[in-house]
Every structure is written in C-alpha cells, then in structure tokens.
C-alpha positions as CSV (number, residue, x, y, z in Angstrom):
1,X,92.4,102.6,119.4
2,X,94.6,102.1,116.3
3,X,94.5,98.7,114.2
4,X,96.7,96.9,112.4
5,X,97.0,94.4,109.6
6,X,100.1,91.5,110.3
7,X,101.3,89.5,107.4
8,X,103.4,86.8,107.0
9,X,104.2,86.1,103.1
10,X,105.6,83.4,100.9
11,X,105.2,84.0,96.9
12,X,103.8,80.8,95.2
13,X,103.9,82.9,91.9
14,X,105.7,86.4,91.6
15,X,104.1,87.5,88.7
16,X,100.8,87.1,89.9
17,X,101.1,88.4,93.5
18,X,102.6,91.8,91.4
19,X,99.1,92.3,90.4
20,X,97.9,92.0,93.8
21,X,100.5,94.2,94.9
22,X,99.9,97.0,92.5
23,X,96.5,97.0,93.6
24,X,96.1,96.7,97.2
25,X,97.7,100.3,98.1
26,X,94.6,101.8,96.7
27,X,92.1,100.2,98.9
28,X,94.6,99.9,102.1
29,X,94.4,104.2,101.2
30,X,90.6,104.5,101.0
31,X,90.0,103.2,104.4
32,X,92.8,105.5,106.1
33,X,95.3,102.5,105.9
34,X,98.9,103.3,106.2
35,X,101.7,101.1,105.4
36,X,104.5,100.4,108.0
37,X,106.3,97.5,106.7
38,X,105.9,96.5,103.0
39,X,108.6,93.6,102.6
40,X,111.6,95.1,103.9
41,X,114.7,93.6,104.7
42,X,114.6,91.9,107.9
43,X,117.0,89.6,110.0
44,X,115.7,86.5,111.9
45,X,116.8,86.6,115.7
46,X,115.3,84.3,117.7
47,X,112.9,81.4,116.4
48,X,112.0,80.0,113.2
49,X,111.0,82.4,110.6
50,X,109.5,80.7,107.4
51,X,108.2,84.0,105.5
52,X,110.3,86.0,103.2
53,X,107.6,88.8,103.1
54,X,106.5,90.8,105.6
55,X,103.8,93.7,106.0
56,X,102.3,95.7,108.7
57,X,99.6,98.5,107.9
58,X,98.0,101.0,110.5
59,X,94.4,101.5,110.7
60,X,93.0,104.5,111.7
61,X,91.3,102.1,114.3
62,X,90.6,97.9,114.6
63,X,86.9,98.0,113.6
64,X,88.6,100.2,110.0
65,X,91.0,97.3,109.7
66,X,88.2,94.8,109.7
67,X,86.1,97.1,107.2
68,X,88.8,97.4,105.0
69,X,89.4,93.7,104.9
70,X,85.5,92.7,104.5
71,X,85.2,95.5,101.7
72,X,83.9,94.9,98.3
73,X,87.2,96.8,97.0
74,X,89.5,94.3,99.3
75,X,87.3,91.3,98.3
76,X,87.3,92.0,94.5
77,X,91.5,91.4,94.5
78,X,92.0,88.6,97.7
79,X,91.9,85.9,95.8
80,X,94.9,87.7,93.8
81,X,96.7,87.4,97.0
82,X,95.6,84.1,97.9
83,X,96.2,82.4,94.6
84,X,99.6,83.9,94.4
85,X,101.3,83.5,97.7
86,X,100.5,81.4,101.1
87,X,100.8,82.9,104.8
88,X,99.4,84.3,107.7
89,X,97.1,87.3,108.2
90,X,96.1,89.1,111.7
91,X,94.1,92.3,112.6
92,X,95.2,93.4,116.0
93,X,94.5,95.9,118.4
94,X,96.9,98.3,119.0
95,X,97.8,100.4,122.3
C-alpha cells in the first residue's frame, strides 16, 4: 500500500527554504519517493486555505514514507525546513 507525504507551506524566509529545497529531492529519491505536487499553482474552492505552498510525494509504501522522514539524510536538512517556513506535515496511507 502506497504512502504519501502532505504538506501545507508558508515561507518565513525564501532564501533559506531554497536551500532546503535544493536538497530534499535527493533524499525524497533514495527512499523511492516521488513527487506529485511541488508548489504548483492551485485555486482555493471551498474553505479557508492559509498555505501558498503545497507538496504531495508518493512512497513506494507508508512504513518508506515514515523511513524517509526518520532518516539521518531527512533529519540532517529538517531544521532547514522548519526554520525557514511554518505548516503542516502528514504521512498517509494510500488506497
């Protein structure tokens, strides 16, 4: 069963998350991650939507996701991430 990484991003400091950015693809690769959704363009529909960034990577399954987001390679550039931006993170199962 695949997994999946949900994001919901708002930059606190541009130049910073760019470092995050560049780096991430490389560790969201080594664990068969596969991005989706990497801060498209999107339009609002129904509710209240207070993220300008969004992301949505595949996993080959849940327990990869969570392997990939415990990993010392994931780890070593988070705080990138977290320093630079504020938001909301999910793994989910998928169908």
């Amino acid at each position: 069963m695949t997994g999946y990484i949900i994001a919901q991003v708002n930059l606190k400091k541009k130049d910073g998350f760019k470092d995050y950015a560049n780096k991430v693809p490389e560790t969201v690769k080594k664990y068969g991650g596969e991005y989706l959704v990497r801060a498209g363009e999107f339009k609002s529909l129904e509710g209240k939507w207070d993220f300008t960034r969004n992301v949505i990577i595949k996993f080959p399954s849940y327990e990869r996701a969570l392997e990939w987001y415990n990993s010392d390679e994931y780890n070593q550039i988070k705080n990138l991430r977290v320093e630079n931006s504020e938001g909301n993170l999910i793994i989910i199962k998928g169908v």
